[in-house]
Each structure stands twice: as structure tokens, then as C-alpha cells.
C-alpha positions in Angstrom: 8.5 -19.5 16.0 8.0 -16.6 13.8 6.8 -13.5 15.2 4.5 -11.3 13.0 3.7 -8.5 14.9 3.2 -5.1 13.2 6.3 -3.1 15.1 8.5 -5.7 13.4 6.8 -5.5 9.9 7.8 -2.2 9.0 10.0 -0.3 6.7 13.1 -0.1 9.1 13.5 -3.8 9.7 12.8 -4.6 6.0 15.7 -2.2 4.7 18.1 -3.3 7.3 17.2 -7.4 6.6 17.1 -7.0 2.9 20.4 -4.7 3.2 22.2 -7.7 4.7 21.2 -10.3 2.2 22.5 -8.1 -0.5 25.8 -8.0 1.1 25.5 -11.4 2.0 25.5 -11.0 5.7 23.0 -12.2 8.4 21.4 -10.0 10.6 19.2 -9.6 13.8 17.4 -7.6 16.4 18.7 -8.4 19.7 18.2 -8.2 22.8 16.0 -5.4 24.6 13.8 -4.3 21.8 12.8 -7.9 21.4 12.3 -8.8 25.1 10.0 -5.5 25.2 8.5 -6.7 22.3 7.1 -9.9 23.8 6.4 -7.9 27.0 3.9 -5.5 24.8 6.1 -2.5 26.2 7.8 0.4 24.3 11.3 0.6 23.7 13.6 2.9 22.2 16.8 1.2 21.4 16.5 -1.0 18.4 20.0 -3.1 18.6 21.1 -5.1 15.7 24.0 -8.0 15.7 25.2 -9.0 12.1 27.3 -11.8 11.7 30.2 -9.6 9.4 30.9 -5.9 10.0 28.3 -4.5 11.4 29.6 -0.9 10.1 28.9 -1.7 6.8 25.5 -3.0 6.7 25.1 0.6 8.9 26.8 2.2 6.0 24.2 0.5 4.0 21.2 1.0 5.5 22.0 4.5 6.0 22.0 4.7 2.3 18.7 2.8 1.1 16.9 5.1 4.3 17.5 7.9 2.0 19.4 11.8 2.9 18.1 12.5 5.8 19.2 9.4 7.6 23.0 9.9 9.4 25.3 7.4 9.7 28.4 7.3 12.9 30.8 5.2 13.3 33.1 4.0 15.3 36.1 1.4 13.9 38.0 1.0 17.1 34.8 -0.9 18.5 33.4 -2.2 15.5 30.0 0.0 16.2 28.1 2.1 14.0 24.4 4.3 14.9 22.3 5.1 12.1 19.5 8.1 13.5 16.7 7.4 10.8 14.7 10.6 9.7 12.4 10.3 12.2 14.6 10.0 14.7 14.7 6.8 15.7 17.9 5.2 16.6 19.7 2.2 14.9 22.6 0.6 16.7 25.0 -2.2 14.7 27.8 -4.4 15.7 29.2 -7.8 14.0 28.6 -10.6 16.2 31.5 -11.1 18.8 32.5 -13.3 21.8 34.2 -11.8 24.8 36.9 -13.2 27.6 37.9 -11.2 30.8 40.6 -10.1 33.3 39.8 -10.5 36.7 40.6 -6.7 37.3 38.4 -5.0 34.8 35.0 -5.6 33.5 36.3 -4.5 30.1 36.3 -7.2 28.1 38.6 -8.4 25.4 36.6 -8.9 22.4 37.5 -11.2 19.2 34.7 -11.8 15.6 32.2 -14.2 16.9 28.9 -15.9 15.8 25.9 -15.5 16.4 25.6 -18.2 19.0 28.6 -16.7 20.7 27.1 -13.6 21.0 23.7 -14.3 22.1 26.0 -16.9 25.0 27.7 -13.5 26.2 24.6 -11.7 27.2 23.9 -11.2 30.8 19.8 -12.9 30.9 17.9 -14.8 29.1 15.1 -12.7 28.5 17.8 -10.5 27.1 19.5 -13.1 25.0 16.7 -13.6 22.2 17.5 -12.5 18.8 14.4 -12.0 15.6 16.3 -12.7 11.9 15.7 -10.1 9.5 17.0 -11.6 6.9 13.6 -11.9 3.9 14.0 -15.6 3.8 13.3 -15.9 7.6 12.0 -12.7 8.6 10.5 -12.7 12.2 11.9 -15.9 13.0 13.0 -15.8 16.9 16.1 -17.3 18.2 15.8 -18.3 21.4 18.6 -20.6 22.9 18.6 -20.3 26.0 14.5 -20.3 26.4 13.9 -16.6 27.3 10.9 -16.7 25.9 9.5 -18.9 28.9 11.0 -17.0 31.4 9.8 -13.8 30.1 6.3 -16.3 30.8 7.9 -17.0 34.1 8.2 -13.8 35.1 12.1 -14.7 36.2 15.5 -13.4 35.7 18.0 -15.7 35.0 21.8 -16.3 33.8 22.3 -17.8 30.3 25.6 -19.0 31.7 27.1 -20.1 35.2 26.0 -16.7 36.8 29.0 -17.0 39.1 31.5 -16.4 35.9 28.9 -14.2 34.7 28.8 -11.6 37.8 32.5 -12.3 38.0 32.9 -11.0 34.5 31.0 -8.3 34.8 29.7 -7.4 38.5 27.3 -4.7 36.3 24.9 -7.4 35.2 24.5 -8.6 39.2 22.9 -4.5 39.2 20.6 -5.1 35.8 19.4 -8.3 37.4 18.1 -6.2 40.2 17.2 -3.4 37.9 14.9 -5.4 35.6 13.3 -7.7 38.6 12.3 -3.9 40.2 11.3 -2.8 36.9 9.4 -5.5 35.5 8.2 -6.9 38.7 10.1 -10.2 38.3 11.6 -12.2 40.5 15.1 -13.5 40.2 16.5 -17.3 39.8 17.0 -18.7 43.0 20.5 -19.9 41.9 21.0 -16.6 40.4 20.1 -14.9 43.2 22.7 -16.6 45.6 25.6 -15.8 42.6 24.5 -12.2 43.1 25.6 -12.8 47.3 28.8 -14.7 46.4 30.2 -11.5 43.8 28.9 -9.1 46.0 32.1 -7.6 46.5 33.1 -7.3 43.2 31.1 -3.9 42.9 34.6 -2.3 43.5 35.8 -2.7 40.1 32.9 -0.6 38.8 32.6 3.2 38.3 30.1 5.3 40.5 29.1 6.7 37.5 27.7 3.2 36.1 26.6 2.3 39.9 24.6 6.0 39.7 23.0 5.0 36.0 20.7 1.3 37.7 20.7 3.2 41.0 18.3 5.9 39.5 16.4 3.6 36.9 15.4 1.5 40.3 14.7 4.5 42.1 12.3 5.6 38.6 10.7 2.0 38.9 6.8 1.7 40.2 8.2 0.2 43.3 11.5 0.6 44.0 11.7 -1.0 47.2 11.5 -4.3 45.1 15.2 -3.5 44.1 16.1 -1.6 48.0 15.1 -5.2 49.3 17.4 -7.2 46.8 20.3 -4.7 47.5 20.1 -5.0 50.7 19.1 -9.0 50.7 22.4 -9.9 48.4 24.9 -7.7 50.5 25.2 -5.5 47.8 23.3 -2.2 50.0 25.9 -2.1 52.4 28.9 -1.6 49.1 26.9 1.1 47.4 24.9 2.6 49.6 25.8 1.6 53.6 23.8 5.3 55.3 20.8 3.2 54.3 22.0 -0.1 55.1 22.5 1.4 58.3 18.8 1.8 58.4 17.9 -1.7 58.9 17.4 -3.7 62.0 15.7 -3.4 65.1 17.5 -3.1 69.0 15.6 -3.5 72.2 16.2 -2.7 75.6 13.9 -3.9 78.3 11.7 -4.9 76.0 11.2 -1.8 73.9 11.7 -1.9 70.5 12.0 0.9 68.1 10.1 0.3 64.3 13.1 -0.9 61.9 13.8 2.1 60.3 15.1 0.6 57.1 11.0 -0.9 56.4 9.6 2.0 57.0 11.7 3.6 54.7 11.0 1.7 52.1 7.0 2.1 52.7 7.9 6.0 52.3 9.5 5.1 49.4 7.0 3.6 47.7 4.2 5.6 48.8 6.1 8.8 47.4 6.6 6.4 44.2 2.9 5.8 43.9 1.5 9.3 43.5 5.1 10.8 42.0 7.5 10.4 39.2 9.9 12.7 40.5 12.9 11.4 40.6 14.5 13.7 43.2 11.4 13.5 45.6 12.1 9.6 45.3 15.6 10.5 46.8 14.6 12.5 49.2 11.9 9.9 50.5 15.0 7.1 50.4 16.8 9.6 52.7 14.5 11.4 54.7 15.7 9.1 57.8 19.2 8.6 57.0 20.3 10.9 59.8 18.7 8.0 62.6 21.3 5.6 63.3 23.5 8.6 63.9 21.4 10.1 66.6 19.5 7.1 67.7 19.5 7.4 71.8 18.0 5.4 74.8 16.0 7.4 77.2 14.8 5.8 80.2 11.9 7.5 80.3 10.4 7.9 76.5 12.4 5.1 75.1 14.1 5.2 72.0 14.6 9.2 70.7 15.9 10.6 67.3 16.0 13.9 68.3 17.7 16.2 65.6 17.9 13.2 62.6 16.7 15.5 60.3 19.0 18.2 61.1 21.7 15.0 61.0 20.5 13.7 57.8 20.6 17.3 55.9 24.2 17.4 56.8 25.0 13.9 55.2 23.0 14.6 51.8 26.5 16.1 50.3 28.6 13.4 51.6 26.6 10.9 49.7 25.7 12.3 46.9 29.3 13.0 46.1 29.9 9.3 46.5 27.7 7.7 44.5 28.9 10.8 41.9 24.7 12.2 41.9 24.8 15.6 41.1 26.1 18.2 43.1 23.6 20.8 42.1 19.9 22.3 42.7 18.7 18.7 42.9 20.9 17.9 45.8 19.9 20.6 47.7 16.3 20.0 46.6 16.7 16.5 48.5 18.8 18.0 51.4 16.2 20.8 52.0 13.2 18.4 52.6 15.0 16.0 54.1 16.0 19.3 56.4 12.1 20.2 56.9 10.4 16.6 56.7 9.5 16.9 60.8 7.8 20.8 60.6 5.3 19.9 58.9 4.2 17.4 62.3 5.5 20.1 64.4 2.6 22.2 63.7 -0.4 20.1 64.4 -0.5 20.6 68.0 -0.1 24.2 67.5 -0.8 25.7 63.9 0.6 29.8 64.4 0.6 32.1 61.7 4.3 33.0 62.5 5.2 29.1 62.3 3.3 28.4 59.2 4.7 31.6 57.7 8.6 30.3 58.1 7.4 27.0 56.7 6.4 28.8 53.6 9.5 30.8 53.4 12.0 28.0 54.3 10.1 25.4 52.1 9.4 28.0 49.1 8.2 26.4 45.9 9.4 22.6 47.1 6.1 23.0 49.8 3.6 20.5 47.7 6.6 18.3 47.0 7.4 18.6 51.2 4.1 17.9 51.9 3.6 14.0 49.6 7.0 13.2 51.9 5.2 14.3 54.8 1.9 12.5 54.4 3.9 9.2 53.2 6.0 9.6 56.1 2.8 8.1 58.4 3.3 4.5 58.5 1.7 3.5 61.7 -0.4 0.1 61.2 -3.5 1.6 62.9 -5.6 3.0 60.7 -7.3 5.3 63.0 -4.1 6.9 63.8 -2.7 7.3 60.3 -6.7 9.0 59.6 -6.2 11.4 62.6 -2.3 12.3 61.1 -3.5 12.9 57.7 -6.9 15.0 59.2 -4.5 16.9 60.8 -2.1 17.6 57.9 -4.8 18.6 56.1 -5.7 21.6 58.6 -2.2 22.6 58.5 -2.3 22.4 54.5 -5.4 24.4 54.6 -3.9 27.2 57.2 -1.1 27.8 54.6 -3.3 28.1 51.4 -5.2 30.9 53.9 -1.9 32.5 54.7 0.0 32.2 51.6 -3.2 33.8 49.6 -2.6 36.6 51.7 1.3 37.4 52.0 2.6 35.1 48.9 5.3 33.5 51.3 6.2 30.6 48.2 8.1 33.7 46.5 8.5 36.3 49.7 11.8 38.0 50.0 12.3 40.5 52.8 11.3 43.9 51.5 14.8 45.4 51.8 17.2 43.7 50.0 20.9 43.4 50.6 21.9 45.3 47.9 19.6 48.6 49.9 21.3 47.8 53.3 24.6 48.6 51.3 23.4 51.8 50.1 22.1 52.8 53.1 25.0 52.5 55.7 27.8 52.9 52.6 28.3 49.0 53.5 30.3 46.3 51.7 29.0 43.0 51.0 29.7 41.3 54.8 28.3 39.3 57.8 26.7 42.7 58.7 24.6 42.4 55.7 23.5 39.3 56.4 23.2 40.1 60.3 20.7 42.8 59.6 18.9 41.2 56.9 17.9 38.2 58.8 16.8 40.5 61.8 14.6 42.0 59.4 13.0 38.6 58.3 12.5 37.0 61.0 10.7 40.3 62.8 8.6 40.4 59.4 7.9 36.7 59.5 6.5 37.0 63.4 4.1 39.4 62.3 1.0 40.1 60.3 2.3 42.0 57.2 5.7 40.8 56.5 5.4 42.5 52.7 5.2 46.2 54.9 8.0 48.1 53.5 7.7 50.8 56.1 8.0 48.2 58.8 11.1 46.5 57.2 13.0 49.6 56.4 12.6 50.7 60.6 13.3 47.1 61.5 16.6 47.7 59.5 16.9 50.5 61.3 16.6 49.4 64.2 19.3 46.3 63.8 21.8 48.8 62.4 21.4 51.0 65.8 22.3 48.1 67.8 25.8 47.3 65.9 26.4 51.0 65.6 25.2 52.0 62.7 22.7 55.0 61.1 21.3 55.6 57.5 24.2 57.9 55.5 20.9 58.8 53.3 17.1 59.4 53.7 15.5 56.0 53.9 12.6 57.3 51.3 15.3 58.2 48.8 15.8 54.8 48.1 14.7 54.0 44.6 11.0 51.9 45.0 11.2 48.0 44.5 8.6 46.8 42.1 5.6 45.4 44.5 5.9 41.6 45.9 3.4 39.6 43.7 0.0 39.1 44.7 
């Protein structure tokens, strides 16, 4: 079969094809690019085996694209990028075949050919190949029929998937990667290896586990890949506070929902309407703190009380294992997995003062609080998940009203820390704080937390209670610049 579509016929794969006749080499596109290719998607990596050294025909290449192309190398792996002046990236390697040690999923790697490198690859939709070469340009190389399972939708092992997993217990992760990304399903037979090599996930770093862990989670519906994890034993290795999730206990014929399918409903519906990655995370997690604090009460049934409080507390803890980063995104995920349950709090009883701490606690991260919360109602009566979201929406519309008025998304007390200092002749210490949060939550109770006046005798009046007076006139402190409107 030759393929003649336009993204092939260009100038790129014409220098590199005529580059490698002219050194008398063979050479092909492999793998992703060409499975995207008969997919109709974009991709970015353009890979290219040549049966010789595939630094030179990079070297080569490099050349004929002209000065502004740049050429790296790298001779102890036989690789070489070219970045061509528009920026596109060209990656080269001579064909090779590859054996393993049962400890290490790096691989020891000898000159191959062509068929031996296309055998090595992990599927077959992954383990086509389009010669560039001018005699037979755009001819496809399919040996292991990729191109009708790409028709199949499927995921499947070139090889005996058990040696294949074995080799490299990565691929078992790509398999569910690319059946959540493309929305395939996997081989049967494939699927089963996956269950059998399950445990070989311990040879691999968390850093490679974190890489398909966050391009499932970026998926359009990630739960496809949850459900595999969780379906080939592999859930409970990488990721067991979710494992925990699933499952359902009943006493006296109660049953609480299984917590682990309603998460990934959250999931999802976060998924559908958001491509943030971290909300994603957050919506995987937002019930991670239930099998902790999961309690039967003989009168109400089964209780969660404080999960989210529990949960907050474990977001660290995980993160640091599966080596996510510990930074403003982690506490992004860890603050609204903290405040997922205020939001329903206050639909029985909407107060200014509550809606006002909501504001402040939730701060810019509100809107982002608020898709959690509103994917969080999974009931299957649909009158009941109309009244929740009716009644969200009257709490939604309360805190446009009182954020309008008192900016709460950006509010910071009206004394700062830095002023209670000055005014006592204080050190930075827990009196600071002590006073400070007197001082915000009096302002936050009350109807014009940006009143300066009222903050400073607030202050004031917290200092007087620990012992404390003003060592200078309260008006001589310097004027802050005025809160936003």
C-alpha cells in the first residue's frame, strides 16, 4: 500500500529519503507519526529508523535543510535530533534489536534490521513503518497488520505480550494510555498479560509511572484508563488511596454508593467541561479521605463525616509518591479537595458571613471549586440532581452579589502583619498570627470587612486581651493603598 497523503509529501520527508539513498542507507518514518497519520490526528514527533547510523543521515539531513537547521547527537545511544527551521523536531536512530534482564527494563541493544526493530515495538498500531526512500516513497510496512487494528479500534502485542510486559512493564501503562486516549479497547489476550505482569510495575521509576498517569488523566475520559487500572490489578501498585475507593459493604441491608464509581463519574464530568489538569486531580481525589473515616451509625447509616478534612491531609503523602509536584499545584488540589463539602453546606442556609469565608478560603480557585462541586452530584434521580444544581446556582449567585461588593477573591485583612509589628514593637511570632486572625474572622462576620477603622480597633482589642497596647498612634501608621474594587 502506498500512502500519498499531503503531510507525507512534503519537503522534510523528501530531504531526509533522498539523503539516505545518497548515502546508501534505507530509511523510514516509524511509529507514532504514522499511526496518527492513519488516525487523521496531529502529531509532533516525527521518528525516523534507518537501517545504518542513524547519526549520519541526521548529520546529513541537517545539512541539505540548510543553516538554520541544528543537528545533536548522542554516540553512546546511537541517536541524533535534528530541530528543522521551523521548529519541528526530527528524531534518528539505526535500526536495532533489543534483549533484557529480568531486573531492569533497560535493554541491551545490538545493530538490527528493519524487521527487528519494528518486532521490538510495544503495539501494532505502533509498529508500522512508511519508506522514504524516492524509489518507494510512501510505501507502508505493516508486518504485524496495525493498520487493521487501528480499523479495529484495538490495542494489541506484536509479540507474546507476556515477554513483552515482562521486558518492559512500561508498555502494560501505554496500552492503557492509548486505549483511554484513543478510545480503544485492548486485546483480550493482551489484556489478561497486562493482569499476569502486574507486579512488575516495581522495576519502574515514579517519575515514568507520573509521565502515562497524567496523559490518562489529560485524556477526554479518563476513567476509561481508572477502570483498566483498576481492572488488571495495576490501581492498587500505583495508586492503592483510590483503589481503596472501590467496593461496596452492607450492614442490615444498607448499602453505601461505591465510592470508587462515583468517582470516576466526577472524574469525567470535571473532564468534560475542563482541560485542567490539576482540577482533574483534584476531582480523582476529592473522596480519597472515605475509606479512612467511613463509620456505621445505627441511626443514619453509613457516615463520612470529616473525609474532606481526611483527604486534604493525604494529598502530600501521595503526591510525593507518585513524585507529582510538590508545589502550588499540589496545594491547588489539596485546597479543594479541603472545601469540596462548603459549597453544599450552604444551601440550607446561604449567610453573608459563610459565603464571605468561602470567598476568602477558596480565593481565585472559587470557579474551579465550584465545576468539582456541581460534578460532584451523581444521584440517578434526575429531579434531585435538578434541585442540587438549582440550589448551587442561588449560592453562585449570592457570591457574585457579595463579592461585587467586598472583592473577597483578593481580600486580605486591612492590617497586615507587617503593621501589628510596628504597632506593639513585635517580632514576627504566633502573636502575630493570633491577632491577625482575630481580626479576620471579626471582619469576615460582618458587613464591611474592607473598614480599616474597624480592623485597626479589632486589633486593638485582641492585643488588650494578651496584654498588649499600641507603642504608637494607630493613625500614624503609613496608609495602605485601597483594596481593589
Amino acid at each position: 500500500m502506498i500512502i500519498t497523503d499531503k503531510k507525507l509529501d512534503n519537503k522534510i520527508f523528501r530531504t531526509v529519503g533522498q539523503a539516505a539513498a545518497d548515502l546508501g542507507m534505507e530509511a523510514y518514518v516509524v511509529g507514532g507519526w504514522v499511526r496518527d497519520l492513519l488516525l487523521d490526528r496531529h502529531s509532533k514527533d516525527i521518528d525516523f529508523v534507518t537501517v545504518g547510523s542513524g547519526i549520519d543521515l541526521a548529520k546529513e539531513v541537517a545539512k541539505r535543510l540548510g543553516r538554520r537547521a541544528r543537528c545533536n547527537y548522542f554516540p553512546n545511544f546511537g541517536t541524533a535530533q535534528v530541530k528543522t527551521p521551523d521548529g519541528t523536531e526530527l528524531e534518528f536512530v539505526g535500526a536495532r534489536k533489543e534483549s533484557y534482564r529480568r531486573e531492569s527494563r533497560k535493554p541491551i541493544v545490538e545493530d538490527g534490521t528493519l524487521t527487528d526493530d519494528i518486532s521490538r515495538r510495544d503495539f501494532t498500531i505502533n509498529a508500522m513503518a512508511i519508506d522514504v526512500h524516492p524509489d518507494r516513497f510512501g510505501l507502508l510496512v505493516d508486518m504485524f497488520d496495525g493498520e487493521a487494528d487501528l480499523k479495529r479500534r484495538r490495542i494489541v502485542t506484536p509479540l507474546d505480550p507476556d515477554i513483552t510486559f515482562s521486558d518492559d512493564p512500561l508498555r502494560m501503562l501505554r496500552a492503557i494510555r492509548f486505549a483511554t486516549q484513543l478510545n480503544f479497547s485492548i486485546d483480550p489476550v493482551t489484556l489478561q498479560a497486562i493482569s499476569r505482569n502486574a507486579e512488575r510495575v516495581s522495576i519502574l521509576s515514579k517519575e515514568r509511572i507520573e509521565v502515562e498517569l497524567n496523559k490518562i488523566m489529560a485524556s477526554p475520559k479518563p476513567s476509561i484508563g481508572l477502570d483498566l487500572l483498576h481492572s488488571t490489578g495495576l490501581l492498587k501498585l500505583i495508586l492503592p488511596e483510590v483503589e481503596a475507593l472501590t467496593g461496596i459493604e452492607r450492614i442490615k441491608g444498607r448499602g453505601h454508593k461505591d465510592n470508587f464509581r462515583h468517582t470516576l463519574q466526577v472524574l469525567d464530568s470535571v473532564a468534560a467541561v475542563s482541560d485542567n489538569l490539576w482540577l482533574r486531580w483534584a476531582a480523582l481525589l476529592h473522596d480519597v479521605g472515605k475509606p479512612k473515616t467511613k463509620r456505621w451509625d445505627e441511626t443514619v447509616g453509613w457516615t463520612f463525616h470529616a473525609h474532606d478534612f481526611i483527604g486534604a491531609k493525604m494529598i502530600p503523602a501521595i503526591f510525593r509518591n507518585l513524585k507529582l509536584p510538590m508545589n502550588e499545584h499540589m496545594k491547588y488540589v489539596q485546597k479543594l479537595v479541603s472545601l469540596h463539602m462548603r459549597p453544599i453546606a450552604l444551601v440550607d442556609e446561604v449567610t453573608d458571613s459563610a459565603i464571605r469565608r468561602l470567598l476568602f478560603d477558596a480565593g481565585e480557585d472559587i470557579d474551579d471549586l465550584m465545576i468539582l462541586c456541581r460534578a460532584d452530584i451523581t444521584s440517578k434521580n434526575p429531579d434531585k440532581v435538578k434541585n442540587h444544581l438549582l440550589n448551587y446556582e442561588n449560592v453562585v449567585e449570592k457570591m457574585h452579589i457579595i463579592n461585587e461588593k467586598d472583592n473577597l477573591r483578593n481580600w486580605q485583612p486591612p492590617v497586615d502583619g507587617n503593621e501589628i509589628m510596628q504597632l506593639f514593637g513585635l517580632q514576627k511570632s504566633p502573636l502575630v498570627g493570633e491577632i491577625k486572625n482575630y481580626q479576620r474572622e471579626r471582619l469576615l462576620d460582618c458587613n464591611t470587612p474592607n473598614n480599616r477603622q474597624l480592623a485597626l480597633s479589632l486589633v486593638i482589642e485582641k492585643a488588650a486581651e494578651l496584654g498588649l497596647h499600641p507603642l504608637i498612634d494607630p493613625a500614624s501608621l503609613p496608609q495602605p493603598d485601597p483594596q481593589p474594587e
